[in-house]
N, C-alpha and C positions, 0 to 999 in steps of 0.2 A: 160669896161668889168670887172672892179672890183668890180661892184655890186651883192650884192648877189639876188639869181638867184628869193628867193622872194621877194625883199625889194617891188614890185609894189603891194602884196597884204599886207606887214605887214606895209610898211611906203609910200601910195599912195597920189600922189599928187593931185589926182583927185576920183569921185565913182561916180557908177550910181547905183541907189537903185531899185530893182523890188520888190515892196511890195506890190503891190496890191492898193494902195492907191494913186490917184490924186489929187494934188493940188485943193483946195478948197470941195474937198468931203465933205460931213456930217458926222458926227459922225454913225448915223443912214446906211451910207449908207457902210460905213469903216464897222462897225460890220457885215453889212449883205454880206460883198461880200471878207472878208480878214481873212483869221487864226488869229489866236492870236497871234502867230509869227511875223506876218507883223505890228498888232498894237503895240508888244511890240517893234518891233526893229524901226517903223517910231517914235515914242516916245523917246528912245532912240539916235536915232542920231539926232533931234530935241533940245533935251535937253539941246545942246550947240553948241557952234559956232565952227565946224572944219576947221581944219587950211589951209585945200587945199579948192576944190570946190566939193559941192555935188547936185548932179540932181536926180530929181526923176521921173520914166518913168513906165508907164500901157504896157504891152505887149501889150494889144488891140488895146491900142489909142496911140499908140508911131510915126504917123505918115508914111510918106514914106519911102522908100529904102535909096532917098535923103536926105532926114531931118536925118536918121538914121547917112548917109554919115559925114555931119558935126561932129556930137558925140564922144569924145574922153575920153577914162579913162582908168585910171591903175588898178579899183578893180571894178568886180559889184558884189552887194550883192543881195542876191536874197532870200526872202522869203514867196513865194505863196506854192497852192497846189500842191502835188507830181505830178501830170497829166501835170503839167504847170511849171515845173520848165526845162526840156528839151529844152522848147522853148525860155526859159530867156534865159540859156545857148546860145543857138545859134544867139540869138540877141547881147548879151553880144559879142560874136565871131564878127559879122558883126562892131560892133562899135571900132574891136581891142581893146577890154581889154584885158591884160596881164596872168589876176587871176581873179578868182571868189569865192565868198562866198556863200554856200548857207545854210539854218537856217531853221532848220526841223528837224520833227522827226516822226518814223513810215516808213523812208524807208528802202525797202529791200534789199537782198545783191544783186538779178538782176535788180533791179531799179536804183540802184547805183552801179552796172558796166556799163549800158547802160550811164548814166550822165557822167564816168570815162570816156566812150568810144572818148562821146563828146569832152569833155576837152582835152584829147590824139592828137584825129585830129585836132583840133584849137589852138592848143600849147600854152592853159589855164593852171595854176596852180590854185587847185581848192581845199578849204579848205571845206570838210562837203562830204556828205551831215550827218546829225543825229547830226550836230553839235549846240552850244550855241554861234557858232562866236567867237569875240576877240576884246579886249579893249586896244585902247594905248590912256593912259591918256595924255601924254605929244605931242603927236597930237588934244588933244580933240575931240581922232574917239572914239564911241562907239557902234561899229558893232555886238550887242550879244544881246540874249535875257535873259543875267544874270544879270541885276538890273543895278541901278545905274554905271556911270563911276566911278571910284576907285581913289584916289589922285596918281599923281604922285611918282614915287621912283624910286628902283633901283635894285626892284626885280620882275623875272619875274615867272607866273606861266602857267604849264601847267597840265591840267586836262583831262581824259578819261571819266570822271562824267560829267556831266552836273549840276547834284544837286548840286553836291558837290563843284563845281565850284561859284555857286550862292551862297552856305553856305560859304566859304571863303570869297570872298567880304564881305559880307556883318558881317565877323568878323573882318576881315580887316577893313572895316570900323570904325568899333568900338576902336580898339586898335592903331590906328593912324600908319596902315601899308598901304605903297604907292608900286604902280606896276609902271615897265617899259613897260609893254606887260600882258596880259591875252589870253590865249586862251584854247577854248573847243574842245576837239576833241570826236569823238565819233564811234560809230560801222559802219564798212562798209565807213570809214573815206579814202578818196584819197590821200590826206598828211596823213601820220600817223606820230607818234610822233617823230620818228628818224630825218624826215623833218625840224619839229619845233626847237628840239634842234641845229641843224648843224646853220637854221637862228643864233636864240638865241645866241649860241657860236661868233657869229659873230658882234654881236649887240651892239652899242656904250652903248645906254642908259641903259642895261643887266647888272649889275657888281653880281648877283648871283639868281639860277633858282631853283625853287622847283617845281616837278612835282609828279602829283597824278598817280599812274600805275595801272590799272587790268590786262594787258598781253602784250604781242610782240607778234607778228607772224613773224619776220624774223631777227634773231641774228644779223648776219654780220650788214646789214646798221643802228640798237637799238646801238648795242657794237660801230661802229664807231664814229658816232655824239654823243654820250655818252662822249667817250673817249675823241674829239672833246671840249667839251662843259666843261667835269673836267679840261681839261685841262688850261680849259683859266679861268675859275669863276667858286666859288664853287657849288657845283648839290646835292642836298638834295630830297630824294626818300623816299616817301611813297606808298608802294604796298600791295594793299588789297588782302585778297586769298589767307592766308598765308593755307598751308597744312602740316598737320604734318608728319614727316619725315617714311618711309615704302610705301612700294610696294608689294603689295602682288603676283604678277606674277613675279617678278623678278628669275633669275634664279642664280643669285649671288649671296654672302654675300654682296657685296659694292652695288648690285643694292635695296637688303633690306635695307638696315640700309640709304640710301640717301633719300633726299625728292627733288621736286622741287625747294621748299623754299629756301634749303640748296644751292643749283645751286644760285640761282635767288643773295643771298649775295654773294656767290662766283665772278659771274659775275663783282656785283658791284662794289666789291673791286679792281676789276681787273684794272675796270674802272675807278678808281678814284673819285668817288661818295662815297656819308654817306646817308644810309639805317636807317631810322627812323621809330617808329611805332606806333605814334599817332598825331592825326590831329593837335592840337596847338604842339606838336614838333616840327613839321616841320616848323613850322615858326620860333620857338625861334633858330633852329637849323642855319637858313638861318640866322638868325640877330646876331650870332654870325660869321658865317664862312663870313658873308661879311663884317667885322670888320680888316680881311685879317692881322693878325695875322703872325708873322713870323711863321715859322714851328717848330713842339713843342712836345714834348713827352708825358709821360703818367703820370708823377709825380704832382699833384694837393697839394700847401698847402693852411691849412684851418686856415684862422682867423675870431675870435669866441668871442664875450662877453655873452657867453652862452655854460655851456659846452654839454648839450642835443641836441642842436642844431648841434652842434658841431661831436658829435657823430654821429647823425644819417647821417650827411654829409658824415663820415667817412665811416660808414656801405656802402654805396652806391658807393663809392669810390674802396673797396673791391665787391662788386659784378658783379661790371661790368669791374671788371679786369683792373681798371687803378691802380696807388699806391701813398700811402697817404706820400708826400712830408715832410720831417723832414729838420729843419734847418742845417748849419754845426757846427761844435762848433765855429766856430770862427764868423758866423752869431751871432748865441746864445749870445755868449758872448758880442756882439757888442752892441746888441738890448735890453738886461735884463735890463739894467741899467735904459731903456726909460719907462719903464712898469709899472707898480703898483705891490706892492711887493706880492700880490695875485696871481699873471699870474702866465702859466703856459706854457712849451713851449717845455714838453718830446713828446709828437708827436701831437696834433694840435697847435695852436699860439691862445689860449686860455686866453685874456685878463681879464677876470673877471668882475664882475659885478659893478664894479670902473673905467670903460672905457673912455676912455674921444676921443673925437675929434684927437685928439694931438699923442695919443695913435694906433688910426687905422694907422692917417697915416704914422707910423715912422714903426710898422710890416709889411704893406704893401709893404714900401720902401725897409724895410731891405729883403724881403722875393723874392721880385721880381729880386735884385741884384744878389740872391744866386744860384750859378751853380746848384746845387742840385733839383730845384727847375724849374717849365714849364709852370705853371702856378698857379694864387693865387684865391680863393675864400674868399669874404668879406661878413660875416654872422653878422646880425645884429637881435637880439629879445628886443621886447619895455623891461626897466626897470626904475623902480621909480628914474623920476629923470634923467634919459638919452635923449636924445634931438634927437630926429631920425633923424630931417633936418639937423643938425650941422654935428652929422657923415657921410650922405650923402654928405654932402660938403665937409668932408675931403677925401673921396672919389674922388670925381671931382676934389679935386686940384690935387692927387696926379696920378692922372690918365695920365695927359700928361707922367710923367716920367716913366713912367712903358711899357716896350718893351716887355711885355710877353701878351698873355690872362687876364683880368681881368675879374670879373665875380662877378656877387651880389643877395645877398640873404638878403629884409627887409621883417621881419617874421610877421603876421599882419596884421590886414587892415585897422582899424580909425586911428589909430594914427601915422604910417607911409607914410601914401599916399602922402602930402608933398615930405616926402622925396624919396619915388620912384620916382615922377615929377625930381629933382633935378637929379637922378641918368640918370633916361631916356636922360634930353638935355643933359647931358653930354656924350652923348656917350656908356654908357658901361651898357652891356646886363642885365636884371633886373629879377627875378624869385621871386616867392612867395614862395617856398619852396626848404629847401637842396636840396632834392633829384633830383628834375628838375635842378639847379644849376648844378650839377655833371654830370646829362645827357649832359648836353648842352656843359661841356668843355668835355665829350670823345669824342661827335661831333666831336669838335676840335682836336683831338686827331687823331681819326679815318678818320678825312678827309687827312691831311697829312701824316699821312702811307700810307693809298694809295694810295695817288700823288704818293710814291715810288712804287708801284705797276706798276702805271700807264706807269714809265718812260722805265721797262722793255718790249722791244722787242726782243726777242731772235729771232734766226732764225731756222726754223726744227729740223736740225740735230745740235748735239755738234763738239765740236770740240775731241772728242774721236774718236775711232777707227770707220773710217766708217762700219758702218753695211751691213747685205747681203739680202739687199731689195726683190732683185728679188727672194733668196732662201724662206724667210716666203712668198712673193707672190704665191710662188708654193705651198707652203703647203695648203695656204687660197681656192686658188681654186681651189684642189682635195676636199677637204671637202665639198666647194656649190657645186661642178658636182656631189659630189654624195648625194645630197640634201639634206646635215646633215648643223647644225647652229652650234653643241655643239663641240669642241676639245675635243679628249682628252690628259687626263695629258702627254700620248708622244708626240704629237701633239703641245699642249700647251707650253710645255718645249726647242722641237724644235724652236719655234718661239722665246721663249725669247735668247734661244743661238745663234740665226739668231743676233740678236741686243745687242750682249756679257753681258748678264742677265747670273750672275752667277748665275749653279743648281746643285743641287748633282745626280748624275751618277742615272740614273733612265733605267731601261731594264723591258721588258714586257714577264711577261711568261705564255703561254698558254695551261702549264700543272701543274703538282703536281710537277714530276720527273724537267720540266726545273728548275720551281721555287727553287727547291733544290739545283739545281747544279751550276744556277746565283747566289743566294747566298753565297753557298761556298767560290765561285770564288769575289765574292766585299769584303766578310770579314764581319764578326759579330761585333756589332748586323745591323740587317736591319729591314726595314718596309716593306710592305707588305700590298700595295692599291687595291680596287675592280678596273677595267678599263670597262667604261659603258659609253657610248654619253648620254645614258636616265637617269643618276642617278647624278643629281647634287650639291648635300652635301651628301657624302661616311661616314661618320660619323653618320648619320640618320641611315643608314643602318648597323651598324656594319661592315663596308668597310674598316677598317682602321686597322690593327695590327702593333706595336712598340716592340722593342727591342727582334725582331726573335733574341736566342743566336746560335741554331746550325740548322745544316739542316734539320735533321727529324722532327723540330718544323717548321720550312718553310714548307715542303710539308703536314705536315698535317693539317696547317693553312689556306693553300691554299683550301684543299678540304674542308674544313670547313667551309671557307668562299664565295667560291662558290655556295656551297649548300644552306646555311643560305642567301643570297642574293636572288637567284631564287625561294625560297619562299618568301620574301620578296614579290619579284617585280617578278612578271614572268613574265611578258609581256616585261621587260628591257633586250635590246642585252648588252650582258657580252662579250668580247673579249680576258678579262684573270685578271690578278692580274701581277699589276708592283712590281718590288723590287727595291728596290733604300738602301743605304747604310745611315745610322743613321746619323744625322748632329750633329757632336759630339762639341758642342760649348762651350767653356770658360763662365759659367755666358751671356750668350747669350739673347736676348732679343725680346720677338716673335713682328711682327709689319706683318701689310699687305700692300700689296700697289694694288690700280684698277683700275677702269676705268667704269663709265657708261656714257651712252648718254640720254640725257636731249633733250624734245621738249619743245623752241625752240632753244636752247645754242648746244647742240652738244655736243661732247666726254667731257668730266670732270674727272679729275686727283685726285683720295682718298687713301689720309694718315690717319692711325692710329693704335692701339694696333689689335696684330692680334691672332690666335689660336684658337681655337675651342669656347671660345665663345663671338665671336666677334660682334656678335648681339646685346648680352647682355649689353656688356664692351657700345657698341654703342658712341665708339671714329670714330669721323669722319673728319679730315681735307680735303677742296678740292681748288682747283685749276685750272682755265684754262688753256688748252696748248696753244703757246710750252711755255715750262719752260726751265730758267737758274739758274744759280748756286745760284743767288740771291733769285727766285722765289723759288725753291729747298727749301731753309732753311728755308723760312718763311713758307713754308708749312708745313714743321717738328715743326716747333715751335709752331704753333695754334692746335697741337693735343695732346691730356693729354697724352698721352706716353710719350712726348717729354721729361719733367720730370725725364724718367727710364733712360734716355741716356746717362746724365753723368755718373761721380761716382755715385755707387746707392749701399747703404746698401752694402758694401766693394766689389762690382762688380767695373772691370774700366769701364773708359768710351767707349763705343763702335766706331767705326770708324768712324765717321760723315762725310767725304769724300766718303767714300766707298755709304753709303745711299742717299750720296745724288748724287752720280753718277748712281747708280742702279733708280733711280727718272728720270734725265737726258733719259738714255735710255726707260727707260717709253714714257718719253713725245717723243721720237724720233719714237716709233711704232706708237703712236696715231697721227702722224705728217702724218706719212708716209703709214700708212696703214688706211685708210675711210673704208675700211669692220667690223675693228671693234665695237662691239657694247656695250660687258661688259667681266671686265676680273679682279679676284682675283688671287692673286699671295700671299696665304696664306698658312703657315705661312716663314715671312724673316724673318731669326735670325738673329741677327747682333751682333756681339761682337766686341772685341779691335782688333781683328783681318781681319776684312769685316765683308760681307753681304752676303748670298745665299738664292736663294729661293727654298723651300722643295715639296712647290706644286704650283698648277696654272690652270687656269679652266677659258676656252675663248668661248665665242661665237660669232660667224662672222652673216656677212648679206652682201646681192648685196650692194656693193658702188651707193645710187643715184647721178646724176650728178645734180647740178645748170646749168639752162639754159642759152646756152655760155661758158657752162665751158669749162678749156683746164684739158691736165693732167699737174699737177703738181700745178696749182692753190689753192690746201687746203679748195677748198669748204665747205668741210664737218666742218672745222675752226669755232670757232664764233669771231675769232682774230687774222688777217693775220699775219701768223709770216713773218722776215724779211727777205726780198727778196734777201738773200744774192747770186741768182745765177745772178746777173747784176754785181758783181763786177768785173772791169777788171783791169790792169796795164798796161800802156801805156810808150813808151819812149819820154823824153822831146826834145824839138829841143834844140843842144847845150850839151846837156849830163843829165845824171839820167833821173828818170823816176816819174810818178805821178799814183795816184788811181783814176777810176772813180769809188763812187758806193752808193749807195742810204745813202739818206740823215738819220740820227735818233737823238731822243732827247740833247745826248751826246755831238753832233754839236751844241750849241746854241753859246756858249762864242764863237768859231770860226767863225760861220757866222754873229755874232755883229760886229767881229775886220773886217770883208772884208768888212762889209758896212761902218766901220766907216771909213776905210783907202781909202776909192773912193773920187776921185774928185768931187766937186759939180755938174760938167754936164754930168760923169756918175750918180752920187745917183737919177741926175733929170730925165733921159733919162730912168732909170730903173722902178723909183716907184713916178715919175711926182708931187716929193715931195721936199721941201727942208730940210727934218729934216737931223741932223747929224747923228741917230741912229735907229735903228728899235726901235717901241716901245713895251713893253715887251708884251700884246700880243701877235701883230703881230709876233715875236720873236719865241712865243711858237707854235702858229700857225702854223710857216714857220719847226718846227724842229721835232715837233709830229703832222704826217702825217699819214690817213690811205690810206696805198698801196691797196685799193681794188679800189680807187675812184683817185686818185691821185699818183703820184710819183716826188722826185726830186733826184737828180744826184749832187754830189757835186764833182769836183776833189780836190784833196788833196795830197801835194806835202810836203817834207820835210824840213825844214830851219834848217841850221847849224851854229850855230854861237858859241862866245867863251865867259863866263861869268868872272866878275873882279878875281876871281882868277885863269883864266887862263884856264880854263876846258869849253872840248869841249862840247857842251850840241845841240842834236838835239829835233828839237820842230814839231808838226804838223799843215799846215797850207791851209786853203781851200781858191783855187784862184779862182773857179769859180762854179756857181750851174747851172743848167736847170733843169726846171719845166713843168711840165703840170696836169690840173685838169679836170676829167670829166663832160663835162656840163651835163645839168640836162636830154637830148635827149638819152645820156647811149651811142649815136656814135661819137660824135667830143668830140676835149678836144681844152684847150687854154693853149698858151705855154709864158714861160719865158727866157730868159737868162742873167745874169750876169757876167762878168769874171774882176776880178783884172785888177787895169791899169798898174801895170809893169808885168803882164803877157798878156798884148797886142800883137796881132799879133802871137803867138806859136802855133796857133792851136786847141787850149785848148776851144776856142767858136764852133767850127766846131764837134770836136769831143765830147763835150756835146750835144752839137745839134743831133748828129747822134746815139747818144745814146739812147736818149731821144724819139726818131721817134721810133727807134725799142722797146725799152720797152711800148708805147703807141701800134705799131704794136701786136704786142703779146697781150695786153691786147681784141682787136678785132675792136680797133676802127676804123676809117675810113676817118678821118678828123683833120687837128692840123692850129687852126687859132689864132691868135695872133696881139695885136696893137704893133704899133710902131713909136715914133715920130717922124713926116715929117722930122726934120732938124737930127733927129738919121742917118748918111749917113753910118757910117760901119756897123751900125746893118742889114740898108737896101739891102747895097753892100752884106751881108753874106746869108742873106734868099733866095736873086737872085741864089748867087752863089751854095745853096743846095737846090735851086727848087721851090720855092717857089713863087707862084703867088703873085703880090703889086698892088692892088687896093685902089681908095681912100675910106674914111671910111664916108658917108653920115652924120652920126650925130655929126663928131667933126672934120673938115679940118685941126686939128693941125696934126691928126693921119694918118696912114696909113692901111689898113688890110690887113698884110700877111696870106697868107692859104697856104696848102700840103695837099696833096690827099694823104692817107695813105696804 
């Protein structure tokens, strides 16, 4: 049960082929009765000898029911005409295949839910239809009609193109790049891409995946396997459709100034992916990030026997916002000496046109040692008399000793090809030009910040002052009863006080005379806003008055501005003019913070410069929710305001807590509240003293439900935050107490030491392995989890012990995990358990267990089956003891299958 749920269609030991072509046919007779599909794919898998067994079968002349009866396979591939692929299908069914492939194009999207329907009831996993298929070279399957099998490697690809699919091969080919896996996926596809990645993620022969994107249609399971998939080997995306940022229907400022595109990188960072934008990038990208690199910063030094070269490295260096690496002095100093007295080494490692072999490799060395320093670039241009192979080989030697990135740039093409040859067997990443060079280590750069991205899970709510959910509930739906979308600013303002969103004292007045005498009453100066559901930017309209000094300028602003609006807009309901009291800030600094929703990502979180022309300014950071304190700052930090926030031209620096708290409760509405849909909260001042927000301008919609959804599930999510309501605290037998509560990435080092410290005949009984340690996949796999498909349960108990000098030091320590994952039918799941052997016998298995049932309950399943090895006798006695049906398990007598009805 630890296969995954496709390896029968991606690594089949068996196929049966429906191609329209039988054994001994004619050429003549192939052409006239077979698509071009069927000859290119019986060509295809012909072309070499695969490693299982493959048969080839005529719907028409496939014999009896009985003949059919003997017939056994793990994949049929199937490609005839549309008319005639329903019934492979169903013959595919009769012979028990697992999965099916079919290899077409021109089907529709109800031809191909009718084919889905099939698959569904015959519990086929069914790859196409409009697909090119998929090539695993190290099988020698070539199940696609995209050319040639591809050599061997260690990269896998996936493609929404078809063309584009065949055009990679077949550059690959050329450039001596080898696949673990190919596959085509295409429109009206039944695996869609999130599928392929989850396999992928899971894949021995996989160590890093580039995929071609034109769209998702459903967040949650794209962001999971994603997530899934960065996390285990690097993921390099290429998405076509790039659209530039504006919306012309938008009713906000953050819903103008955002594009899709902008969401789409957002996501990806989240995920832990590197978003690249041209077709050979994506490869050089992959051949660096699967060079697997420790993790690395943004600092690049450039060594150079060319200072143009040199330069123009630099420039790109600066553009794409990584930073150009300077030696330290005492590097400097170490290194001069090695150099030819020409060098030059105030900001590149500028050797001169005197370079020698000897020369690269002592700045390399000395450069790669230096703290300062994340990774190094080796630029090479031919000069009279310089030996390209030679320096290429200094290169290659010094390369073993270099723990950072290394990266190369031979400029030219006769007279270095040599030594690119030399560079390539050795290992380390080769470019024909700086500026590619420089892309390829921010790759590097930008792939591991996002792993940090990746590792935060926050849960909904912070740990601040709980909010009064149910109070903005009420506000949200008086507004839809009375069939309005738009807040307004009292409204609006309500809701952020609901979620302690500091605002300044804001009152609505629906005459001249109140207007006066609310102002009075707050104190001078005040402003003085239009209040309209139909008017949404008040500043278009002349809606807006600053610095009212007394009251007779309130009331006669008020009627002024009433008047001048209802010519304006008269068709727009006016309900009055707010007064609210002036936000009188120390050097304060305007910034906005919003909210739109993206199809297909959902709510998305934007930072940047705020104030009336924040269109223009078109600062825009964003973010998936939910957010923590971590996610918080790096959001501030990727927006050009961020910049103003410290000290700025004799301003102090503004409260950076206070902002990124006011962030927090953001992300906590957008958690909590699915009705909303866009929300500026323009302009926050913030100074050394907090944050307040001055105005705020929301529009709701009916919450849709996901089918199966409960409440409290975050549907509306494209990133389940952390399920922090299954945590409990339990008492230990004996005394104290322990935690059950869902596993997260921060768990790894703890759940290495539980498996390292088990006995050999539990480690065998658990994962029917003898290793001593998880291996760091597996590892990662086991501790970044998506809770929408899966959960596990860890208890976690406290060890106290006393260190050589004497001090008492408590440590945190996980005795035991249960697990379950949902199978691919979306109602049963398969369970696990582990518990420490000196925490044998507490209880501590029973009550993961029980946990574990009820958080699968909840989720709607309805079924928790699980192996167990026959001589496993306490495991067996504990499953009895909570219910558990033990039947034997047909395909393996060592095991046992326990089931619960849920």
């Amino acid at each position: 049960m630890e296969k995954h749920y496709l390896a029968p269609l991606f690594t089949p030991a068996s196929v049966v082929a429906f191609a329209g072509l039988r054994e001994g046919a004619t050429d003549a007779i192939a052409a006239a009765h077979s698509p071009t599909s069927a000859r290119v794919l019986n060509e295809a898998l012909r072309a070499q000898r695969f490693t299982g067994t493959l048969q080839f079968l005529d719907i028409g002349t496939s014999g009896t029911l009985g003949d059919l009866a003997q017939t056994r396979a793990d994949l049929a591939i199937i490609a005839l005409p549309t008319q005639e692929i329903a019934a492979a299908l169903e013959v595919a069914a009769r012979i028990r295949c697992r999965s099916a492939l079919v290899i077409s194009s021109g089907v529709d999207g109800a031809e191909a839910a009718v084919l889905k329907k099939i698959a569904q009831r015959e519990g086929l996993h069914l790859l196409g239809p409009n697909s090119l298929g998929f090539q695993r070279p190290h099988l020698q399957l070539n199940a696609s009609a995209a050319g040639p099998l591809a050599q061997p490697g260690s990269l896998a690809l996936v493609s929404q193109s078809g063309a584009l699919t065949a055009s990679m091969l077949d550059w690959a080919h050329k450039n001596m790049v080898g696949f673990s896996c190919v596959v085509s996926l295409g429109p009206h596809a039944c695996l869609d891409i999130a599928d392929v990645l989850d396999y992928l993620a899971n894949d021995a022969q996989t160590q890093s995946i580039i995929v071609y994107l034109e769209g998702i249609h459903a967040a949650r399971p794209f962001m999971s396997a994603l997530r899934s998939a960065a996390h285990a080997k690097p993921v390099v995306v290429l998405k076509a459709g790039r659209k530039p940022a504006g919306n012309e229907a938008a009713q906000t400022h953050s819903g103008a100034i955002v594009g899709s595109d902008d969401v789409f990188d957002a996501a990806l960072r989240r995920a832990g992916a590197v978003r690249v934008r041209s077709f050979v990038e994506l490869f050089s990208a992959a051949k660096c990030l699967a060079s697997r690199y420790r993790p690395v910063g943004r600092r690049l030094a450039i060594v150079t026997n060319g200072g143009g070269p040199g330069v123009l490295a630099a420039d790109w260096v600066n553009e794409i916002s990584l930073q150009l690496a300077k030696l330290s002095p005492q590097s400097g100093a170490s290194l001069a000496p090695l150099l030819p007295p020409t060098a030059s080494l105030s900001d590149l490692i500028d050797l001169s046109e005197e370079a020698t072999p000897a020369h690269y490799e002592a700045a390399i060395a000395c450069a790669a040692k230096d703290a300062q320093v994340d990774g190094v670039l080796a630029i090479f241009s031919p000069k009279a008399g310089a030996d390209a192979s030679a320096m290429a080989r200094a290169l290659a030697n010094v390369h073993a000793s270099v723990g950072k990135p290394l990266l190369s740039c031979w400029m030219g093409d006769a007279s270095v090809g040599e030594g690119r040859a030399i560079i390539n067997a050795a290992g380390i990443p080769s470019f024909r030009t700086p500026e590619a060079a420089v892309g390829a280590f921010g790759n590097i750069a930008a792939f591991y910040q996002n792993q940090q991205l990746l590792q935060q899970i926050p849960p909904p709510l912070s740990t601040l002052d709980k909010p009064d959910i149910e109070g903005a509930r009420l506000v949200i739906e008086s507004v839809l009863a009375e069939r309005r979308k738009v807040l307004t600013e009292m409204e609006s303002k309500t809701l952020l006080s609901a979620f302690h969103i500091p605002i300044t004292k804001t009152l609505l007045a629906r005459s001249a005379h109140e207007a006066m005498m609310i102002a009075t009453q707050l104190g001078f100066p005040v402003a003085l806003k239009i209040d309209s559901p139909d008017i949404s930017h008040k500043s278009d309209v002349d809606g807006v008055a600053l610095n009212i000094m007394n009251g007779a300028n309130a009331r006669d602003t008020y009627r002024d501005m009433v008047e001048r609006v209802a010519r304006l807009m008269p068709d727009a309901r006016i309900n009055g003019v707010t007064v609210q009291k002036m936000a009188r800030a120390q050097r304060g600094r305007e910034v906005h913070v919003g909210l739109v929703t993206d199809l297909p990502f959902g709510p998305v979180i934007v930072f940047g410069a705020g104030g009336t022309m924040i269109e223009l300014i078109n600062d825009r950071a964003m973010e998936l929710p939910p957010l923590n304190t971590f996610l918080a700052r790096q959001l501030i930090a990727r927006s050009r305001v961020a910049e103003t926030l410290g000290e700025w031209r004799g301003a102090s620096a503004v409260d950076m807590a206070a902002l990124e708290q006011l962030l927090l409760r953001v992300s906590e509405m957008v958690c909590e509240l699915p009705e909303l849909r866009e929300m500026d909260i323009n302009p926050v001042i913030v100074d050394a003293s907090g944050a307040v927000a001055v105005d705020a301008r929301i529009l709701v919609d009916n919450a849709g439900h996901a089918p199966g959804g409960r409440s409290g599930d975050y549907h509306h999510l494209a990133i389940l935050p952390y399920p922090a309501r299954h945590e409990r605290v339990w008492p230990m037998p004996g005394g104290g107490t322990y935690t059950v509560r869902p596993i997260h990435p921060g768990d790894a080092q703890m759940l290495q030491d539980l498996v390292q410290h088990l006995s050999p005949e539990s480690r065998y009984f658990r994962f029917v392995s003898t290793f001593a340690e998880l291996p760091p996949g597996m590892l990662s796999r086991f501790t970044l989890i998506d809770y929408d498909r899966e959960m596990a349960l860890v208890a976690v108990c406290r060890d106290r012990s006393t260190d050589a000098g004497g001090e008492r030091r408590e440590t945190e320590r996980i005795v035991g995990v249960s697990r379950y994952i949902t199978n691919p039918d979306q109602r049963s799941c398969e369970f696990s358990l582990l518990v420490a052997d000196d925490f044998s016998g507490k209880g501590i298995g029973s009550r993961l267990m029980e946990s574990i049932i009820d958080a699968a309950r909840e989720k709607g399943l309805v079924e928790m089956d699980g192996l167990v090895l026959a001589g496993n006798a306490e495991m067996l006695k504990l499953m009895k003891k909570l219910g558990f049906s033990i039947k034997r398990f047909d395909e393996d007598p060592d095991f046992k299958l326990v089931s619960f009805a849920l």
